[in-house]
VOTORVEX-248506 format. One record per residue (C-alpha): residue number from 1; residue in one letter; x, y, z. Coordinates in steps of 0.05 Angstrom, whole numbers. Example, Ala and Ser with C-alpha at 12.3 -4.5 7.8 and 13.67 -1.06 7.14 Angstrom:
2
+-----+-----+--------+--------+--------+
:   n : res :     xx :     yy :     zz :
+-----+-----+--------+--------+--------+
:   1 :   a :    246 :    -90 :    156 :
:   2 :   s :    273 :    -21 :    143 :
+-----+-----+--------+--------+--------+
***
This chain:
147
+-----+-----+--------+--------+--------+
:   n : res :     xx :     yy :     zz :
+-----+-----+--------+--------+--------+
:   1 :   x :      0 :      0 :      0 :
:   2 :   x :     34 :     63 :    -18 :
:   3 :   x :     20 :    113 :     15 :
:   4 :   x :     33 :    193 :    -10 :
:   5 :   x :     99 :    229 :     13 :
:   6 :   x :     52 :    288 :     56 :
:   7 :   x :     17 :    232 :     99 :
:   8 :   x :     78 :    213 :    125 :
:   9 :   x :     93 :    235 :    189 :
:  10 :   x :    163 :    206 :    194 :
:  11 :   x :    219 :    168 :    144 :
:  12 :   x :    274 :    131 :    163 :
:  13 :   x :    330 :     77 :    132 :
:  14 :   x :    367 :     40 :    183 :
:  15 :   x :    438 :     59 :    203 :
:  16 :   x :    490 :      4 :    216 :
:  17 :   x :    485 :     13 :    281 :
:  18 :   x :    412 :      7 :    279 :
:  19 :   x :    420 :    -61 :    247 :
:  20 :   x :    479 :    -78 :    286 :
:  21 :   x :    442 :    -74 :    354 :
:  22 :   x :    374 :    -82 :    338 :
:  23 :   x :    379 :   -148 :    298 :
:  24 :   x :    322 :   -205 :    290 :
:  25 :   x :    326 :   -269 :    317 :
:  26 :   x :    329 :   -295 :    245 :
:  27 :   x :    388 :   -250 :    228 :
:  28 :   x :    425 :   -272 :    289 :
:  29 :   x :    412 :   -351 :    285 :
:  30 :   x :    443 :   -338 :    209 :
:  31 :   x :    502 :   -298 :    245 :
:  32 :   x :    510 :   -361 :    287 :
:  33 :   x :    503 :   -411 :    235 :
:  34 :   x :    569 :   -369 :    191 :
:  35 :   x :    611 :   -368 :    251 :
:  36 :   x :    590 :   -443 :    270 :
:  37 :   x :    609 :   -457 :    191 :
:  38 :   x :    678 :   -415 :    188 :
:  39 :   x :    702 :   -447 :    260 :
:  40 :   x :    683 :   -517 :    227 :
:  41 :   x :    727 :   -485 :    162 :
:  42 :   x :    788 :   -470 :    203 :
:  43 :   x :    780 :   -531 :    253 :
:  44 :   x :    809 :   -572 :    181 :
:  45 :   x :    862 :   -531 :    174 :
:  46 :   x :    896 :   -512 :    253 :
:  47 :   x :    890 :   -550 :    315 :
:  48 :   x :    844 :   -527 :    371 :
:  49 :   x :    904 :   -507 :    419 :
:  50 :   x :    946 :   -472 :    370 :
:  51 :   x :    953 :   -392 :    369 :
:  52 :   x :    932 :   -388 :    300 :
:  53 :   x :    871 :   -424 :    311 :
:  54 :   x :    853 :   -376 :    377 :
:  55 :   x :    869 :   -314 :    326 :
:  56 :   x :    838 :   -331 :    261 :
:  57 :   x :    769 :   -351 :    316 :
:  58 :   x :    763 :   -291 :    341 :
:  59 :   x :    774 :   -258 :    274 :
:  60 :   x :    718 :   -293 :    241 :
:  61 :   x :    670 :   -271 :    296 :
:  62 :   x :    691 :   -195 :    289 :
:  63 :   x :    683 :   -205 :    221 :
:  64 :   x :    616 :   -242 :    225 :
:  65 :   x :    579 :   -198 :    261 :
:  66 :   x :    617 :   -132 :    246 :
:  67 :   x :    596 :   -134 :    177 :
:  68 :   x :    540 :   -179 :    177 :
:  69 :   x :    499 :   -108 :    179 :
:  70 :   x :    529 :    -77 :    110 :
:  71 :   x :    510 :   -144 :     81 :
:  72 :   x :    444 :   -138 :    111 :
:  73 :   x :    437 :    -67 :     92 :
:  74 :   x :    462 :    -87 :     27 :
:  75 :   x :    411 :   -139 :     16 :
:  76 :   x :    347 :   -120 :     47 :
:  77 :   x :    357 :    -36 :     39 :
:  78 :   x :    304 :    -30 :     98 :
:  79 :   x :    261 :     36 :     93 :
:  80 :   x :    210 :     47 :    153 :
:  81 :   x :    147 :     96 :    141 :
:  82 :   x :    102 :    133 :    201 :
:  83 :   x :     36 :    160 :    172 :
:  84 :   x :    -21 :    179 :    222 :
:  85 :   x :    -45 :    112 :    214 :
:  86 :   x :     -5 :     61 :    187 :
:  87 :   x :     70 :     38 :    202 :
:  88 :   x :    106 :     20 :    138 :
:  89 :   x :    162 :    -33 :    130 :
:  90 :   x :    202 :    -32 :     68 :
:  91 :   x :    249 :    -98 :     69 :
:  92 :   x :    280 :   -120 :     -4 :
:  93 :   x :    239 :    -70 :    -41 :
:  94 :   x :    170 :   -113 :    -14 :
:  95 :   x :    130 :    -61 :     19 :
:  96 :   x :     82 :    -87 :     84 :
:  97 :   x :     37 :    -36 :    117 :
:  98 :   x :      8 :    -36 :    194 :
:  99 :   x :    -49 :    -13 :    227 :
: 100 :   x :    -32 :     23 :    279 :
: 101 :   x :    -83 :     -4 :    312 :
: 102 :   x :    -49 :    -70 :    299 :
: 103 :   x :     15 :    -50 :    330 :
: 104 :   x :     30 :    -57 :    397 :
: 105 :   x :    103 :    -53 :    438 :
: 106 :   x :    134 :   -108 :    478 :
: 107 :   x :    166 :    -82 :    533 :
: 108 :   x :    224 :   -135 :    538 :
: 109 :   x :    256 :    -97 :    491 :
: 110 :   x :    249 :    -35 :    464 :
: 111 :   x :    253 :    -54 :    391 :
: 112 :   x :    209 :   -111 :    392 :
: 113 :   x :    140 :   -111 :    366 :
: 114 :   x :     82 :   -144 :    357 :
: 115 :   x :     52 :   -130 :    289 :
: 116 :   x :    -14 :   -160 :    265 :
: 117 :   x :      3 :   -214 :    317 :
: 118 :   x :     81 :   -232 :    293 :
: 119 :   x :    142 :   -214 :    334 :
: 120 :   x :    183 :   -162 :    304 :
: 121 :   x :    239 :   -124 :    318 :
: 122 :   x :    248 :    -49 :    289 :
: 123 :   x :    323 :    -43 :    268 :
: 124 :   x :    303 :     35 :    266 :
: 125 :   x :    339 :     94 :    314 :
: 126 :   x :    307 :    110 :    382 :
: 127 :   x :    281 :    179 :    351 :
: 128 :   x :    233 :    134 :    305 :
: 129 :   x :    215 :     86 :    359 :
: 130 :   x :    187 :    143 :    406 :
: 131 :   x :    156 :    178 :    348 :
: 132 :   x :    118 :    119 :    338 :
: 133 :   x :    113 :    102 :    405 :
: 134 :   x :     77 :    176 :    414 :
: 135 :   x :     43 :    166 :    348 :
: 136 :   x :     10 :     99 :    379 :
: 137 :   x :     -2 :    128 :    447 :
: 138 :   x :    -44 :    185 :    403 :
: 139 :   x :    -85 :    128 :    361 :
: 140 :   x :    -98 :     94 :    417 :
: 141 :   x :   -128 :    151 :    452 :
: 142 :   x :   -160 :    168 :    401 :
: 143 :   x :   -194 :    107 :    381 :
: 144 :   x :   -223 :    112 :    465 :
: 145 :   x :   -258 :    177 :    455 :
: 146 :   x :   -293 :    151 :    397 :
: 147 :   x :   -318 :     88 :    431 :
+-----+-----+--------+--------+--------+
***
């Protein structure tokens, strides 16, 4: 559902830090699958005890999830929308839009959300999540004067 460039409130693409903090479970069982599949890589070619080994480890996990974020940038370009109404998630150029009344926070973290019932996490800055915390907190109270 596109939506015209005045009705929204707010625009953001995520930042690598964004994506390097606020990651999905998904993202991070992949991160944990490469590292699992490099140490399995260098376990043919060094011992376990050896310096090398220790090194080229820790290595792979810098690398693994220090850049597993441009990669992820690269690949899924995410774009998040704020309209009066709707929250708009732009992953891989496939556009999904929200309710707000179909958006609700889940307070064990401050990224994660439940939208129309799934579990997701926001890899947007803390300046979009409390505009669209105060956007929902508005809707909501909204939607209880009409009632």
């Amino acid at each position: 559902m596109k939506k015209p460039m005045s009705d929204v409130l707010y625009q953001e693409e995520s930042s690598y830090k964004d994506m390097l903090l606020r990651k999905s479970m998904k993202m991070r069982i992949m991160e944990t699958v490469a590292f699992v599949f490099g140490m399995m890589i260098l376990a043919q070619f060094f011992p376990s005890d050896a310096t090398a080994f220790k090194v080229l480890a820790f290595a792979i996990a810098i690398a693994v999830v220090g850049l597993s974020p441009f990669l992820y940038k690269a690949i899924l370009r995410p774009m998040y929308k704020l309209t009066k109404t709707h929250l708009i998630i732009s992953l891989s150029g496939e556009e999904k839009s929200y309710p707000l009344n179909e958006v609700e926070p889940i307070y064990e973290g401050r990224h994660v959300y439940r939208l129309s019932g799934k579990r997701e996490s926001l890899m947007v800055s803390r300046q979009f999540l409390s505009h669209l915390n105060e956007r929902l907190f508005y809707y909501q109270k909204g939607n209880k004067k009409r009632r």
